[in-house]
C-alpha positions in Angstrom: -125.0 -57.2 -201.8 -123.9 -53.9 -203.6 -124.7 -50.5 -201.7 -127.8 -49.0 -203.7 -127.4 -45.1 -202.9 -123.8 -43.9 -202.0 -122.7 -40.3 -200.9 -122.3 -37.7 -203.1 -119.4 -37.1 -205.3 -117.0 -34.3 -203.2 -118.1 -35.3 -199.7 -117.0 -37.0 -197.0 -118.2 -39.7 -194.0 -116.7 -39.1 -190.4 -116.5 -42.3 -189.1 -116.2 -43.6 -184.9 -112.6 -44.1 -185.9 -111.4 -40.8 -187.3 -113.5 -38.6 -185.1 -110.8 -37.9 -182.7 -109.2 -36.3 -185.3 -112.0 -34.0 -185.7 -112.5 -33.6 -181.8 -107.8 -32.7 -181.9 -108.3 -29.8 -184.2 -111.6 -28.8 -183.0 -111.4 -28.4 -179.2 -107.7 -27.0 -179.9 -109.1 -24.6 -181.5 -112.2 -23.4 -179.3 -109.8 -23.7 -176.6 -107.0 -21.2 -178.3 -110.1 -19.1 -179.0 -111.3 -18.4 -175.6 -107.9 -17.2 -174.3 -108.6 -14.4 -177.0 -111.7 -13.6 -176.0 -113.9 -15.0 -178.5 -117.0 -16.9 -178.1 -119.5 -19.0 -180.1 -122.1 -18.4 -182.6 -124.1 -21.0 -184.8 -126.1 -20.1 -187.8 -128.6 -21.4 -190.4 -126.6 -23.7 -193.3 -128.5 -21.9 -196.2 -129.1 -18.4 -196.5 -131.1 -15.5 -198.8 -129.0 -16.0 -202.2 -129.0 -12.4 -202.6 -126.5 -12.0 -199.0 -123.8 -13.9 -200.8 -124.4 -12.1 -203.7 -123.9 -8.7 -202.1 -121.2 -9.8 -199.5 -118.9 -12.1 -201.4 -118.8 -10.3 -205.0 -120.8 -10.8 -208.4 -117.7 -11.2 -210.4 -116.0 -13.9 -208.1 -116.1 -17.7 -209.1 -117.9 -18.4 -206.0 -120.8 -16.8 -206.9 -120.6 -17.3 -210.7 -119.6 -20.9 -210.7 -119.6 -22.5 -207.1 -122.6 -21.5 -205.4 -125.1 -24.5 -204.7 -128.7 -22.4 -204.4 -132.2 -23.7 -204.6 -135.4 -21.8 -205.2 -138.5 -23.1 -202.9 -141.9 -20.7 -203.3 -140.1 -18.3 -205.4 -137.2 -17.7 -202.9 -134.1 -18.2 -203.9 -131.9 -20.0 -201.0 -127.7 -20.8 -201.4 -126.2 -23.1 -199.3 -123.4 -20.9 -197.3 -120.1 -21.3 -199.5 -118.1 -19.0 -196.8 -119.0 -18.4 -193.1 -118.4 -14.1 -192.8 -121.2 -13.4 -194.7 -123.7 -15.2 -192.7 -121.8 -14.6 -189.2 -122.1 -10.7 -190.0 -125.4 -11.5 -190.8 -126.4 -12.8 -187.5 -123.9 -10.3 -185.5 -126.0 -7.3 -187.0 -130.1 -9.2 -186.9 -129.6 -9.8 -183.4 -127.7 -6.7 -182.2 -124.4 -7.3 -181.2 -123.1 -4.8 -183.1 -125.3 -2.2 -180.4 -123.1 -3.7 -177.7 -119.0 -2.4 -177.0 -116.4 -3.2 -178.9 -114.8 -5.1 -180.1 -117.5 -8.2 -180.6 -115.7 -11.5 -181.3 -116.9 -14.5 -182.2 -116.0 -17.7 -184.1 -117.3 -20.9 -185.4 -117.2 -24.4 -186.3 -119.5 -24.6 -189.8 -119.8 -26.9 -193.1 -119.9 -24.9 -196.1 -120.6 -25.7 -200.0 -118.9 -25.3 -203.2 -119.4 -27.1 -206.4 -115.8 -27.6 -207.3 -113.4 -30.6 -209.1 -113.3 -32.7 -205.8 -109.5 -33.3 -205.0 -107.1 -33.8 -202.2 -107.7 -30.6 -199.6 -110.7 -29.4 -201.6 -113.9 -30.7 -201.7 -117.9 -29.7 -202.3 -119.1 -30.0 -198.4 -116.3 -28.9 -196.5 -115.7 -27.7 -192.8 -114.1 -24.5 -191.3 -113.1 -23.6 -187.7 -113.4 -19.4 -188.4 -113.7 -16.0 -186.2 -114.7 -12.3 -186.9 -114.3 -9.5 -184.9 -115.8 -6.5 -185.3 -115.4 -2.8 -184.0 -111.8 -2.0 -184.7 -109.8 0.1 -187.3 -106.4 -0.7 -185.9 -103.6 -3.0 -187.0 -103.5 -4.3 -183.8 -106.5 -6.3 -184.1 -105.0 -7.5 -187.7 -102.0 -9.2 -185.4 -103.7 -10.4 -182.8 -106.2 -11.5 -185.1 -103.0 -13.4 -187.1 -101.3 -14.2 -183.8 -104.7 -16.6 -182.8 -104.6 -18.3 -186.4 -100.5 -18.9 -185.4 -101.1 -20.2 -181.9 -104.3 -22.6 -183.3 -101.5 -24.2 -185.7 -98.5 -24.6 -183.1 -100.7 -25.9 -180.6 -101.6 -28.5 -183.1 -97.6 -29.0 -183.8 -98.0 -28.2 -187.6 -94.7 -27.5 -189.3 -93.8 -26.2 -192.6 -96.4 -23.7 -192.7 -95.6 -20.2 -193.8 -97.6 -17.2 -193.1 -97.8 -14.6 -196.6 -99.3 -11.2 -195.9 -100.2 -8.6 -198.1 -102.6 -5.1 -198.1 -105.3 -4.6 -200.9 -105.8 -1.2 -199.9 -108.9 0.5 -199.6 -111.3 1.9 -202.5 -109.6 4.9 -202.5 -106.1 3.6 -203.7 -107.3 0.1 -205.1 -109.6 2.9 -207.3 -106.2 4.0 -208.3 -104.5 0.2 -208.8 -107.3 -1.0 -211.0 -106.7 1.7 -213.6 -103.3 0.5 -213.6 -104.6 -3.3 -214.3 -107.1 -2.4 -216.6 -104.4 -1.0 -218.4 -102.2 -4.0 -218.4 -104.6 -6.4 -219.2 -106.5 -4.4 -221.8 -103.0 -5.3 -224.5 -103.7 -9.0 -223.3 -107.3 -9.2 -223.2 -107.3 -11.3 -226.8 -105.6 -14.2 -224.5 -107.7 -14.0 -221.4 -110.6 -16.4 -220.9 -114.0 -15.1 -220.8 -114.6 -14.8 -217.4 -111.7 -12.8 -217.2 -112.8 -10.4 -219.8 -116.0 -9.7 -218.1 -113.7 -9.2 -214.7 -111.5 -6.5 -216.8 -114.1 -3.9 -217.0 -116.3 -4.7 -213.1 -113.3 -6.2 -211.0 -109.9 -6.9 -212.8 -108.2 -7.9 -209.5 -110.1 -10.8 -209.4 -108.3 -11.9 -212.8 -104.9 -12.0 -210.5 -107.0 -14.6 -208.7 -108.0 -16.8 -211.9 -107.1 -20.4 -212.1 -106.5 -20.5 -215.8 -102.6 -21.6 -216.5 -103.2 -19.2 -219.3 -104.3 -16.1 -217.2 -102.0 -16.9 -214.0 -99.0 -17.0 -216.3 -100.3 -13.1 -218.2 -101.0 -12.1 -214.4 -97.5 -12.5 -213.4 -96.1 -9.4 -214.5 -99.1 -7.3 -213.6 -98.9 -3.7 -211.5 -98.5 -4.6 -207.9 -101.4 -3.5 -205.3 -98.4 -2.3 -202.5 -97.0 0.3 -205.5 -100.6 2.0 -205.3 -100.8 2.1 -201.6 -102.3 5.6 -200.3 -100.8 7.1 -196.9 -103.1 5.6 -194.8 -103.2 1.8 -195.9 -99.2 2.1 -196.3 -99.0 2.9 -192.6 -102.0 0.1 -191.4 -99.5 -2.2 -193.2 -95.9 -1.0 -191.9 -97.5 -1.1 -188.0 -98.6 -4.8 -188.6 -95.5 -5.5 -189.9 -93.5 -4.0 -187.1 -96.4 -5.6 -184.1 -95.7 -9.4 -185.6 -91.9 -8.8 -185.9 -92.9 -7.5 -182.3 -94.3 -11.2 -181.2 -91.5 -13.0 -183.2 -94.2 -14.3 -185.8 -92.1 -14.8 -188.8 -94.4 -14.2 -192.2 -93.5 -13.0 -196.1 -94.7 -10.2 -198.0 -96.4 -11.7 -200.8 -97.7 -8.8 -203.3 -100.0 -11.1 -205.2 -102.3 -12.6 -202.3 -105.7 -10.8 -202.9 -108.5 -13.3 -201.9 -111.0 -15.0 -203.6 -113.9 -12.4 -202.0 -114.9 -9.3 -203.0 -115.5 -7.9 -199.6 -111.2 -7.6 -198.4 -109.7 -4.6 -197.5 -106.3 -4.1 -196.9 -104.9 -6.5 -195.0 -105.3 -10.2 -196.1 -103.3 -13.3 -195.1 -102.7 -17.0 -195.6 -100.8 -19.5 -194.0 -99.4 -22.3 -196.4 -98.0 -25.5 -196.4 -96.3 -27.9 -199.1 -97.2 -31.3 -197.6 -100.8 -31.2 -198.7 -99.9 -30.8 -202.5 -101.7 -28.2 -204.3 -104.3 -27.3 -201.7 -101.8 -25.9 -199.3 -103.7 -22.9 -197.8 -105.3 -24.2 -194.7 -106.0 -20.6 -193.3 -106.8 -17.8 -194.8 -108.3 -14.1 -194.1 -108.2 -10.3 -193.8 -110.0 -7.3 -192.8 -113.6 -6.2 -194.7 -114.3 -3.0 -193.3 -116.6 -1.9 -195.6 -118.7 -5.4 -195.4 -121.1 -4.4 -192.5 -122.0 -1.0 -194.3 -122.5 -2.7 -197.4 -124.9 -5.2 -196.0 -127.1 -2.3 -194.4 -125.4 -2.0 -191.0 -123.2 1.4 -189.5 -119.7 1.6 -190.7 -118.0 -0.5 -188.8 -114.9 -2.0 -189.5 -114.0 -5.7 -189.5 -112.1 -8.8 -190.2 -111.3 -12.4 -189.3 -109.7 -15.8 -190.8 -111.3 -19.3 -191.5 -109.7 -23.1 -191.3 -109.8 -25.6 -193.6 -110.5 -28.1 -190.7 -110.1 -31.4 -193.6 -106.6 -29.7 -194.8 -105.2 -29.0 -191.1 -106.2 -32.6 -190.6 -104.1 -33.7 -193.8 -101.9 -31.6 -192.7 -101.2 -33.5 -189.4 -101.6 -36.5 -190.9 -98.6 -35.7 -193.4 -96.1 -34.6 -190.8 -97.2 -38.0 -188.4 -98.8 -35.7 -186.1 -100.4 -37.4 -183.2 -104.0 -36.8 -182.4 -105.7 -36.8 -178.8 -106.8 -40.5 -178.0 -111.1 -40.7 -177.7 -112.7 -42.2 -174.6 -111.5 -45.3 -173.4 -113.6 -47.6 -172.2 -113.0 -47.9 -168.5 -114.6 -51.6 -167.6 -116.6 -54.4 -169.4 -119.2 -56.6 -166.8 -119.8 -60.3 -168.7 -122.5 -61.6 -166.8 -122.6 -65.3 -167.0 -125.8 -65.5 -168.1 -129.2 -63.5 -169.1 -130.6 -63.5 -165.3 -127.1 -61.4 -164.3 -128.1 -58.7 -166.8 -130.1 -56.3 -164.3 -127.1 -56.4 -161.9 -124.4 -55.6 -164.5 -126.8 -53.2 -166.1 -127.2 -51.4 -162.2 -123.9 -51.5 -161.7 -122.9 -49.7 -165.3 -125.7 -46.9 -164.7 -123.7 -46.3 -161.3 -120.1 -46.1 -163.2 -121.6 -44.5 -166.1 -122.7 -41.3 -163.3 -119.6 -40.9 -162.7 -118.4 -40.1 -166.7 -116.9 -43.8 -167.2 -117.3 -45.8 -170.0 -118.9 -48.9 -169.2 -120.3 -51.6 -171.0 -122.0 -54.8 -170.8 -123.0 -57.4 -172.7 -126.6 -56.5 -175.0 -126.5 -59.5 -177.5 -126.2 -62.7 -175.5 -122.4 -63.4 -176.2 -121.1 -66.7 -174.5 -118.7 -65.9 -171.7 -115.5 -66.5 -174.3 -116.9 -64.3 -177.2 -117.4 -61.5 -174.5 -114.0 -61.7 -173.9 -113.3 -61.4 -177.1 -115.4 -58.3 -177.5 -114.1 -56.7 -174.7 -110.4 -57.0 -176.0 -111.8 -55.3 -179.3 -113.4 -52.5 -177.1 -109.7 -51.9 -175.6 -111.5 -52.2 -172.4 -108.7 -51.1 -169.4 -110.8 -53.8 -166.6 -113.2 -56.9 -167.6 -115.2 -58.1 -164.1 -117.3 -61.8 -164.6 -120.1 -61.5 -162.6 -122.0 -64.9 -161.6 -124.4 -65.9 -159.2 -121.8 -66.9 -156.7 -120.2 -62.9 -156.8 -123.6 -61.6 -156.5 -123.8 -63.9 -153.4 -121.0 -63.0 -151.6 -121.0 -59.5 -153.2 -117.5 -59.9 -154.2 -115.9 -60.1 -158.0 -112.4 -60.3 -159.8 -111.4 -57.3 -161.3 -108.9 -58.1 -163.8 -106.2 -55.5 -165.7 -106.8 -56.4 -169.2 -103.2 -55.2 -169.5 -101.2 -56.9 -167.1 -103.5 -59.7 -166.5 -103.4 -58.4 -162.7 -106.6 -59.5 -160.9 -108.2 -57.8 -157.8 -110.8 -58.5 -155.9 -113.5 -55.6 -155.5 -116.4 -55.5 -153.0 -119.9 -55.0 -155.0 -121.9 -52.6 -152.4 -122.4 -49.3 -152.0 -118.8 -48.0 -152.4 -118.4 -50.2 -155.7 -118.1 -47.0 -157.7 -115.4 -45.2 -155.4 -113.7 -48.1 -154.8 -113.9 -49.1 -159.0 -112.3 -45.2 -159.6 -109.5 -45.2 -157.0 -108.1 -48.5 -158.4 -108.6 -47.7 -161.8 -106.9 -44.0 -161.3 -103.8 -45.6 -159.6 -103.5 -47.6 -162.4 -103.1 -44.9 -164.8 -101.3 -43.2 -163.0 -98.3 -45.9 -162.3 -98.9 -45.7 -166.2 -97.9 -42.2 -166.4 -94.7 -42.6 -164.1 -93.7 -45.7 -166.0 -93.5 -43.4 -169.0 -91.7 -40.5 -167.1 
């Protein structure tokens, strides 16, 4: 029988299997995020079009080509492409931005973007992301950086190189994008049209085209670091100096400019080869004009977001391991359907105490539980038939040693079910020592 309705083209199912994947890279990183002080925030999937439109840039292809947006009662909605915009949203509608600095917070979003579905990219994609807000100093920019680095050695990613470069700020990018105008205006008969419109409201984002065509004229254009004024040219030596100061290797890469509008000086990626194309799986900056240009105080800003489908390549690449889920603890078979109330008793008392355990819910035969119980990986089976309700006694068997034990079934069942199944795993751990 042929599936009628499947998912949409660019998305992707999580299924039971692969979801301790997702839990790896996701509790990693909420756990690396606390250490740095950040905490939580969740916020709505679509926003007011017009946010993105002010926050992330008219002339970038997010907005002109990516953007999936709906209008409902003549309101125009977009599902979120990026998570800043909306999380500086939030930070400023509910006041945090009232409160002392710095305010730090990070999440764990899906976000949209109609693009050519490929390996590491695709239309509803998922990001593990921060911002912090309230501080001017390159200090933040490293230890900003130095979170993103700890997130990826914790997961034991390799072959990842982190490329920095500064974008300056109006004042000198004012200065740069005279300079490109100028370089691009002997080309512009060769650039494609989006890129001519970019020439006269934004020609750095043509540095950022994905034309063969336009990256291959972009190659010899000005470089943003030459235009540097005093002040961004010393934000960007100190960060330089503060992540040679915590032995965080990285490359000055003069071409990095993002593909948002709302960057200032510093931006970053961290890259890897052993995803193909796609290798980017964190990338970010500072946007300290973003909050002012939203309606807020000036306040200065910036953070990074994940690519939490690319780390996962990533690891699967290099033959990372991934945490194990759950495993379920013990499986009851009762003999028959009039032993179901006592196994199910005996499984609410386990399951109290945050163990797995199951029983049988379809009316399996004695042999097929087995069965099912081997599938379930189950660490202890117990049969339970009149005769061990009788005599309140059972046969605990170790479904990997075959081991059995015998297990009183009162009122200390549940203590006496943990202490044997903890000294089990741990004779488990010392014969791996």
């Amino acid at each position: 029988m042929a599936l009628i309705i499947k998912r949409p083209n660019g998305t992707e199912d999580v299924i039971p299997k692969n979801i301790n994947k997702w839990n790896t890279v996701e509790n990693t990183a909420r756990d690396v995020a606390s250490m740095y002080g950040f905490k939580e925030i969740r916020i709505p999937t679509f926003e007011n079009t017009e946010l993105f439109q002010r926050s992330v840039g008219e002339t970038t292809d997010v907005v002109q080509k990516e953007m999936y947006s709906v209008i409902a009662k003549e309101t125009k909605f977009t599902l979120r492409p990026e998570g800043t915009a909306g999380t500086i949203r939030a930070m400023m509608q509910n006041g945090l931005l009232n409160e002392a600095m710095p305010q730090k917070v990070f999440y764990i979003l899906s976000c949209f973007r109609h693009e050519r579905p490929q390996a590491g990219r695709l239309r509803e994609f998922h990001q593990f992301g921060v911002e912090m807000a309230g501080s001017s100093l390159p200090s933040a920019d490293a230890d900003v950086i130095s979170m993103a680095n700890d997130i990826i050695n914790m997961l034991e990613i390799k072959n990842v190189e982190l490329k920095i470069n500064s974008i300056g700020c109006p004042k000198c990018r004012a200065e740069y994008h005279k300079a490109l105008k100028g370089y691009f205006e002997n080309k512009k008969d060769k650039l494609c049209d989006t890129c001519l419109s970019r020439l006269e409201k934004n020609p750095m984002r043509i540095l950022d085209c994905k034309s063969p065509v336009c990256s291959e004229i972009a190659k010899d254009a000005p470089l943003i670091l030459d235009y540097l004024c005093d002040e961004c040219s010393e934000h960007f030596e100190k960060l330089k100096s503060y992540l040679d100061n915590l032995n965080i290797k990285f490359k000055v890469d003069p071409k990095i400019v993002r593909g948002l509008d709302y960057y200032t000086k510093t931006v970053f990626e961290f890259v890897t080869t052993d995803i193909g194309a796609q290798g980017t799986i964190c990338g970010g900056g500072r946007y300290d004009g973003l909050i002012e240009q939203m309606g807020g105080q000036k306040t200065p800003a910036l953070g990074f977001a994940m690519g939490l489908e690319r780390l996962i390549l990533t690891m699967e690449n290099q033959g990372i391991s991934f945490a194990d889920d759950m495993q379920c603890s013990l499986y009851i078979a009762p003999m028959d359907e009039s032993i179901v109330p006592y196994a199910m008793k005996l499984a609410a008392e386990l399951r109290s105490s945050g163990l797995w355990v199951e029983y049988d819910t379809v009316g399996r035969g004695l042999k097929s539980q087995m069965k099912y119980s081997d599938k379930l990986g189950a660490a202890f089976t117990m049969v339970l038939g009149e005769n061990e309700i009788n005599e309140k006694k059972a046969k605990l068997k170790n479904m990997k040693t075959g081991e059995e034990t015998d297990i009183i079934l009162d009122s200390s069942f549940s203590k006496h079910f943990s202490d044997i199944a903890i000294g089990e795993m741990f004779d488990e751990v010392l014969e791996n020592i």
